[in-house]
Wavefront OBJ file of the C-alpha trace (Angstrom):
o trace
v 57.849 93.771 92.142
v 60.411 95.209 94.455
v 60.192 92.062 96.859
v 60.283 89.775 93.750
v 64.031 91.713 92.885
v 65.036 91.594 96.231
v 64.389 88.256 96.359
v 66.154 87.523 92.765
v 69.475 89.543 94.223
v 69.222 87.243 97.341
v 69.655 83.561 95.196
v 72.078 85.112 93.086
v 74.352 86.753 95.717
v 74.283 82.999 97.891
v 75.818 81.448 94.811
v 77.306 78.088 95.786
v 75.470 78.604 99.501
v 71.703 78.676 97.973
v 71.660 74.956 98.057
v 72.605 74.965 101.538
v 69.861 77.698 102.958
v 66.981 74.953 101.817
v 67.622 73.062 105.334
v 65.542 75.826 106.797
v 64.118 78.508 106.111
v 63.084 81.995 107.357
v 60.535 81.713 110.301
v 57.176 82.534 109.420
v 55.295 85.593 111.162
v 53.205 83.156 112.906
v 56.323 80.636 114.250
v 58.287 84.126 115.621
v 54.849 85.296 116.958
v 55.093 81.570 118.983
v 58.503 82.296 119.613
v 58.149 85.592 120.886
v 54.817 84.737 123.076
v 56.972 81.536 124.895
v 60.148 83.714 125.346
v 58.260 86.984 126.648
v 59.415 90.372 126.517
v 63.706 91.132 126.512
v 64.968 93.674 128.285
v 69.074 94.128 128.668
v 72.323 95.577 127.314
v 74.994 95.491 124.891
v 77.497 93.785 127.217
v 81.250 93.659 126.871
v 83.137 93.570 130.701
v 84.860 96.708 132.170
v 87.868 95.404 131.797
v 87.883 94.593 127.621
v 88.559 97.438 124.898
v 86.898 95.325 122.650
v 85.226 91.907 121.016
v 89.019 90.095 121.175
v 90.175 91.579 124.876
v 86.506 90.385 125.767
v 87.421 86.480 124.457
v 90.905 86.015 123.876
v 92.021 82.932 126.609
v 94.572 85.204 128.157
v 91.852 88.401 128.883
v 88.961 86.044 128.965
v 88.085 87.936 132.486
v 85.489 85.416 134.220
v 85.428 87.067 137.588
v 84.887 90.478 136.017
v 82.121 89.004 133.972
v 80.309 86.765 136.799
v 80.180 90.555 139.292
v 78.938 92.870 136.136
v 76.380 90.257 135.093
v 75.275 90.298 138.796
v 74.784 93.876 138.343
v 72.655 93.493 135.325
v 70.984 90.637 137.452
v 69.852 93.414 140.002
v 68.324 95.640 137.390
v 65.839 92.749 136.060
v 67.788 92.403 132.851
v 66.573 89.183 130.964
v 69.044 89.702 128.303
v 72.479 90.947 127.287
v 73.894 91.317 123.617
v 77.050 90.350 123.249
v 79.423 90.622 120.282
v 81.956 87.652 118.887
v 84.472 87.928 116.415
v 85.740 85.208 113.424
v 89.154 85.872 114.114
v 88.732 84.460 117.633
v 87.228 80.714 115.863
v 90.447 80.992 113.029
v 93.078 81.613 115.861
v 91.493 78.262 118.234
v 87.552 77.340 117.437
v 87.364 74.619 120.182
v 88.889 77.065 122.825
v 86.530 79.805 121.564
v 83.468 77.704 121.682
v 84.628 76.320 125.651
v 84.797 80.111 126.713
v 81.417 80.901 125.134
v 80.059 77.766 127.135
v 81.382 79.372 129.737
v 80.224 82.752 129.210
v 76.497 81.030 128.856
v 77.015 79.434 132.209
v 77.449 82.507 133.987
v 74.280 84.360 131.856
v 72.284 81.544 132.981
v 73.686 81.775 136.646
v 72.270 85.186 136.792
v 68.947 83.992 134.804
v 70.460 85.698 132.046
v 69.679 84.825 127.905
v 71.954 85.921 124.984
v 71.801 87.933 121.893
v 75.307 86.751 119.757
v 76.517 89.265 117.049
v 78.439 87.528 114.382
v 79.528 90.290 112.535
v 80.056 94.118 113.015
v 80.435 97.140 110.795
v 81.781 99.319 112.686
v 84.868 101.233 114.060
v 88.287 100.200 113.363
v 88.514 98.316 110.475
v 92.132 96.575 110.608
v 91.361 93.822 113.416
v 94.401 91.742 114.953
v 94.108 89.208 117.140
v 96.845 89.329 120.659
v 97.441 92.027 122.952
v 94.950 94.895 122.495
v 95.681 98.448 122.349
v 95.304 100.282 125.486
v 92.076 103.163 125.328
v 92.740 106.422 124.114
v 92.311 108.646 126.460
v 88.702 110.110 126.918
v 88.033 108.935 123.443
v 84.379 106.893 122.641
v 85.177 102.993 121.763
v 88.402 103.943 120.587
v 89.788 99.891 120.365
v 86.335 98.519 118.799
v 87.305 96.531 115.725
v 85.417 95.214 112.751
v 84.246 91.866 111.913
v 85.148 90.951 109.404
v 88.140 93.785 109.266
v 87.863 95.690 105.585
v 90.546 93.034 104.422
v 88.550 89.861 104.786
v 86.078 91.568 103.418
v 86.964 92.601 100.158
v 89.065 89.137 99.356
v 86.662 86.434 98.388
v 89.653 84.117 99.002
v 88.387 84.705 102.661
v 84.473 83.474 102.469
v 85.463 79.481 103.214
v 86.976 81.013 106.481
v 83.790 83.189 107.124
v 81.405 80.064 106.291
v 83.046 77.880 108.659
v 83.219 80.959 111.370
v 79.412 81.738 110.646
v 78.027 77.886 110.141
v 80.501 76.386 113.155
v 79.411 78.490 116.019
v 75.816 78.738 115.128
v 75.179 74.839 114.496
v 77.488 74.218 118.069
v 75.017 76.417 119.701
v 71.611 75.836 117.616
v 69.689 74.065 120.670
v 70.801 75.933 122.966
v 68.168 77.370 125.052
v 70.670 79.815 127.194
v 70.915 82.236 123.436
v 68.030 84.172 122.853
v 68.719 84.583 119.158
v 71.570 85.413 116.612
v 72.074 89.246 115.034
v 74.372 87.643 112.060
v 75.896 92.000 111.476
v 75.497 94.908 113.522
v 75.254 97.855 111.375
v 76.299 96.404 107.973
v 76.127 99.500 106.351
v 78.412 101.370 109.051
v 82.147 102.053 108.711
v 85.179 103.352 111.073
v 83.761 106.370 113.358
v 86.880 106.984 113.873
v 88.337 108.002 110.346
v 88.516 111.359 111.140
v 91.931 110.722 113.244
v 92.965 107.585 111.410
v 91.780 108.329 107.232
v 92.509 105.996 104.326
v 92.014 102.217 106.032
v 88.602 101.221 104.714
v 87.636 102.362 100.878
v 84.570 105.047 99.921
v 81.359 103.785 101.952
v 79.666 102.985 98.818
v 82.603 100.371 97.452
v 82.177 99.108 101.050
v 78.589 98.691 101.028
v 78.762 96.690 97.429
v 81.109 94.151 99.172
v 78.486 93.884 102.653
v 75.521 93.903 99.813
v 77.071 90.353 98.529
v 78.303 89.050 101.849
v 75.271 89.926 103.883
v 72.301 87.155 102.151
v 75.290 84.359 102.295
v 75.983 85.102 105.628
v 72.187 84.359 106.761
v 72.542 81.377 104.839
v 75.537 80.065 106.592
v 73.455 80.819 110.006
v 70.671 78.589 108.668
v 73.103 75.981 107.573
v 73.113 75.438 111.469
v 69.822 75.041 111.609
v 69.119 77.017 114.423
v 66.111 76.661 116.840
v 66.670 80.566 118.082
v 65.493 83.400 115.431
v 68.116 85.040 113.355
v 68.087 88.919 112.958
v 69.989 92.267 111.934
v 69.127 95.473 113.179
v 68.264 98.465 110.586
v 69.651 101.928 111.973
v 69.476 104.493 109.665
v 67.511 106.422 106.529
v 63.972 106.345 106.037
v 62.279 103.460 106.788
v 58.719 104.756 106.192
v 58.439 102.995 102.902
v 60.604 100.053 101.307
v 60.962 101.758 97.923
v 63.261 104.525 100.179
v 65.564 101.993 101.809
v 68.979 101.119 100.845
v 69.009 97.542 99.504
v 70.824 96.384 102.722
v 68.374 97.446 104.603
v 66.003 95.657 102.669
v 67.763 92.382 102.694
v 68.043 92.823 106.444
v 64.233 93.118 106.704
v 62.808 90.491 104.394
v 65.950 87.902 105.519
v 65.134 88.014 109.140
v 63.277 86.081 111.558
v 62.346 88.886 114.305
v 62.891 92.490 113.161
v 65.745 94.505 115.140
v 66.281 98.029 114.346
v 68.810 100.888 117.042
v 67.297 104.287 117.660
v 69.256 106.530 119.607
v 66.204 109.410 119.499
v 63.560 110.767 121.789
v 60.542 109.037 123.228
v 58.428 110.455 120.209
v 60.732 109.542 117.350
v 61.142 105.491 118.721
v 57.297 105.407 118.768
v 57.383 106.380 114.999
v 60.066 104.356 114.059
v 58.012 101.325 115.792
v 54.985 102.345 114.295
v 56.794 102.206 110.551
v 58.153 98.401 111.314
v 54.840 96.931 112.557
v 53.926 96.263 109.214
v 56.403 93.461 109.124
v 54.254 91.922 111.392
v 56.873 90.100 113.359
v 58.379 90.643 117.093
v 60.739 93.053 117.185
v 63.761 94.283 119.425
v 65.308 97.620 120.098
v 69.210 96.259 120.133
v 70.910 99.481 120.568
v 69.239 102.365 122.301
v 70.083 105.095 125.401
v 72.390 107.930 124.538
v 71.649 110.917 127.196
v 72.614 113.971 125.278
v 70.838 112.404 122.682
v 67.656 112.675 124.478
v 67.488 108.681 124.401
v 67.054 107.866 128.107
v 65.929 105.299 130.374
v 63.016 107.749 131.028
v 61.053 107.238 128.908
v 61.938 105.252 126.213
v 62.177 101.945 128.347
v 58.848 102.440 129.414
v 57.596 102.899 125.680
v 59.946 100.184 124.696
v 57.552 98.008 127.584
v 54.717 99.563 126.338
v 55.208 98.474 122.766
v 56.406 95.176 123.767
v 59.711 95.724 121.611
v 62.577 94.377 123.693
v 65.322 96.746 124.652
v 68.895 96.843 124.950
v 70.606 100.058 125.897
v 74.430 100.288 124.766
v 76.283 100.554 127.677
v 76.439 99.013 131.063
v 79.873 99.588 133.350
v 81.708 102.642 132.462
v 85.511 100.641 131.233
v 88.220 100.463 128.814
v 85.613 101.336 126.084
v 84.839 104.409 126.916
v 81.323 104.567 125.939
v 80.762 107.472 128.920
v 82.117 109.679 126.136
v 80.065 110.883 123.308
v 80.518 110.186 119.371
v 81.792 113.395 118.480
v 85.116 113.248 121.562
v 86.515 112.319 117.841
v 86.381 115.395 117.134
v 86.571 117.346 119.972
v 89.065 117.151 123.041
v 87.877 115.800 126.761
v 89.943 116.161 129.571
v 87.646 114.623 132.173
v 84.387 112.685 133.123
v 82.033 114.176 130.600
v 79.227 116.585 132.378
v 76.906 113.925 131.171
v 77.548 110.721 130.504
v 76.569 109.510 127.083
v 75.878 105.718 127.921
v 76.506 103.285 130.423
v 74.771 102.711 133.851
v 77.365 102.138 136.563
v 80.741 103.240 137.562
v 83.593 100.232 137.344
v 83.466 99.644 141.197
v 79.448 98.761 140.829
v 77.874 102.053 142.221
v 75.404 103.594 139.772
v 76.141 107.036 137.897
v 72.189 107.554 138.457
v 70.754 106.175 141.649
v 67.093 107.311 140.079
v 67.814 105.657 136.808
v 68.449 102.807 138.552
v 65.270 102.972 140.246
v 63.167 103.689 137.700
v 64.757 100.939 135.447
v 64.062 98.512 137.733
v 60.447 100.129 138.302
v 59.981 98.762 135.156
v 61.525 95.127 134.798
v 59.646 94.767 138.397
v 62.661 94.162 139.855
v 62.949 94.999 143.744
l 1 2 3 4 5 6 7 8 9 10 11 12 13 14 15 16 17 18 19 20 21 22 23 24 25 26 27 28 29 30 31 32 33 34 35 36 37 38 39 40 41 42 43 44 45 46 47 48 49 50 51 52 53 54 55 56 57 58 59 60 61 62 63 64 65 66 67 68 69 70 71 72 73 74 75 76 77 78 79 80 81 82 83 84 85 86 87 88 89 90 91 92 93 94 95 96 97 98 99 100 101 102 103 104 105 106 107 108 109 110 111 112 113 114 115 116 117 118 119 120 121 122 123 124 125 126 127 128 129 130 131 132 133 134 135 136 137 138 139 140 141 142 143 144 145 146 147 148 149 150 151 152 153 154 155 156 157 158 159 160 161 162 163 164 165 166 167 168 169 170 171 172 173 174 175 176 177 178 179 180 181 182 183 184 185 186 187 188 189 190 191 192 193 194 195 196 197 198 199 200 201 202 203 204 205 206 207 208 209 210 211 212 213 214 215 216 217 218 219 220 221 222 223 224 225 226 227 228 229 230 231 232 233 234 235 236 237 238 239 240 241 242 243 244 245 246 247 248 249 250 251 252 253 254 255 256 257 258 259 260 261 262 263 264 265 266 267 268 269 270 271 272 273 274 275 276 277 278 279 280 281 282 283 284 285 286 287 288 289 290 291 292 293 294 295 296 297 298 299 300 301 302 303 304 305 306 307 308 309 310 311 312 313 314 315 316 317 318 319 320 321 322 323 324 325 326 327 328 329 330 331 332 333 334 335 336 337 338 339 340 341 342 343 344 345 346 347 348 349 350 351 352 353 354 355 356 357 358 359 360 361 362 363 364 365 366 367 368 369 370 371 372 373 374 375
């Protein structure tokens, strides 16, 4: 009964798009079980170049760093990574689409240099909600992702005016790259249910989460929709984060659209070794591959030791957040929001090398690559 009303909310929320998702379909367990047995087991990051704040710094033509990209990919090369996620943004195809799809060529040239796939997010939840493309902000100091921005940002969201823009965005870059075999697959929204963790030092720019979430709740099934309008041949996903996901009747409905829309599963768990088993455990009945996209906070006790070996273990790719300490700050925990750093945090919350290359944990390193084989 509860599938049958998800699946009701789903048609009616596609409106004019429902038409449209008939070219294909949602992959069947079996054809992502195929999938998944000819593309073998992922193991990566969440990549974004040392020298980019955020999504636009990373792709914008002017900041569109190739030399800084080709060296940190190298770096992920030397750990065994197979993988990287990597995040785009719809402002970036409205300001110049045919520029924006040359540099993600060329972006895919320098993965598959370093024998290197991709993980594209379309869309993303969180952080700071007002997005504007040109010059980026510089970091503030000693402050977690403090120039992340939204896509879409709070305003394209909650103006329907904006959805032709989003289609095109969404169906444009997915049907230019649908046979591509240098992208591993498509997350179509990080954390849809997220907002701005920065609101504590910046209140009042997105509304109340749950006036949020009933704009993402309608967006969300259309924007899977417009990805299949491209008819890709790599799996579409988005990655469930938070809540209890022991039992469908206790999930929020996002998280159930998320579920029963995609094509591999993808879920983030930034918890010890012994909570990721259970949350694994819990999504096996879905009976499809699945992928860790976001794990690896150190205070958190999410480490490289274990959890990448469990990660192997289970066969559930893995991509920590994090790879060379930059202008995002990610070295810094969640809560330097709320509390003042003056320095290089006593422990680093994520990330795997310093900016000139050298590690920040020559035995994480090791062990890393004791597990991708890598010598």
């Amino acid at each position: 009964m509860l599938k049958n009303l998800l699946h009701l909310f789903v048609a009616c929320a596609l409106g004019s798009s429902a038409v449209h998702a008939e070219a294909a379909k949602q992959w069947t367990p079996e054809q992502a079980k195929a999938w998944h047995e000819k593309s073998g087991w992922f193991v990566g990051c969440n990549f974004i170049p040392s020298t980019a704040i955020n999504q636009l710094e990373m792709w914008q033509a002017d900041t569109f760093d190739t030399a800084t990209i080709d060296r940190e990919l190298g770096l992920a090369e030397s750990l065994g990574f197979t993988s990287v996620r990597v995040f785009l943004h719809d402002l970036l195809w409205q300001q110049d689409s045919k520029g924006f799809s040359k540099r993600i060529d060329t972006f895919l040239g320098l993965a598959e240099k370093h024998h290197i796939g991709v993980l594209f997010v379309l869309f993303d939840s969180c952080w700071y909600p007002k997005p504007k493309l040109g010059k980026q902000p510089e970091p503030l100091p000693h402050r977690h992702n403090s120039g992340w921005v939204q896509s879409p940002g709070i305003d394209a969201l909650m103006d329907e005016s904006q959805i032709p823009r989003l289609h095109e965005y969404v169906t444009g870059v997915v049907k230019q790259f649908a046979n591509d075999r240098r992208i591993h697959g498509w997350d179509v929204w990080n954390e849809p249910d997220n907002n701005d963790g920065g609101k504590s030092k910046r209140p009042g720019l997105e509304p109340d989460q749950k006036i949020k979430s009933q704009y993402v709740e309608k967006l969300l099934p259309q924007v899977f929709a417009w990805a299949r309008e491209g008819n890709p041949t790599q799996p579409l996903t988005s990655g469930i984060w938070l809540g209890d996901w022991s039992d469908p009747n206790k999930m929020y409905l996002i998280q159930r659209i998320q579920l029963e829309q995609s094509d591999v599963i993808s879920f983030h768990c930034y918890g010890k070794p012994d909570h990721l088993a259970k949350l694994i455990g819990q999504l096996r009945r879905y009976n499809r591959p699945m992928l860790c996209t976001e794990f690896m906070a150190r205070p958190e006790g999410s480490t490289f030791d274990p959890n990448l070996g469990v990660l192997k273990k289970e066969d559930v790719g893995a991509y920590c957040w994090g790879f060379v300490s930059g202008k995002s700050q990610t070295i810094y925990p969640w809560d330097s929001w709320e509390k003042d750093y003056n320095g290089e945090p006593p422990l680093w919350f994520h990330d795997i090398f310093r900016t000139d290359g050298t590690p920040y944990r020559q035995p994480e390193v090791d062990y890393i690559r004791s597990v991708t084989k890598k010598k």
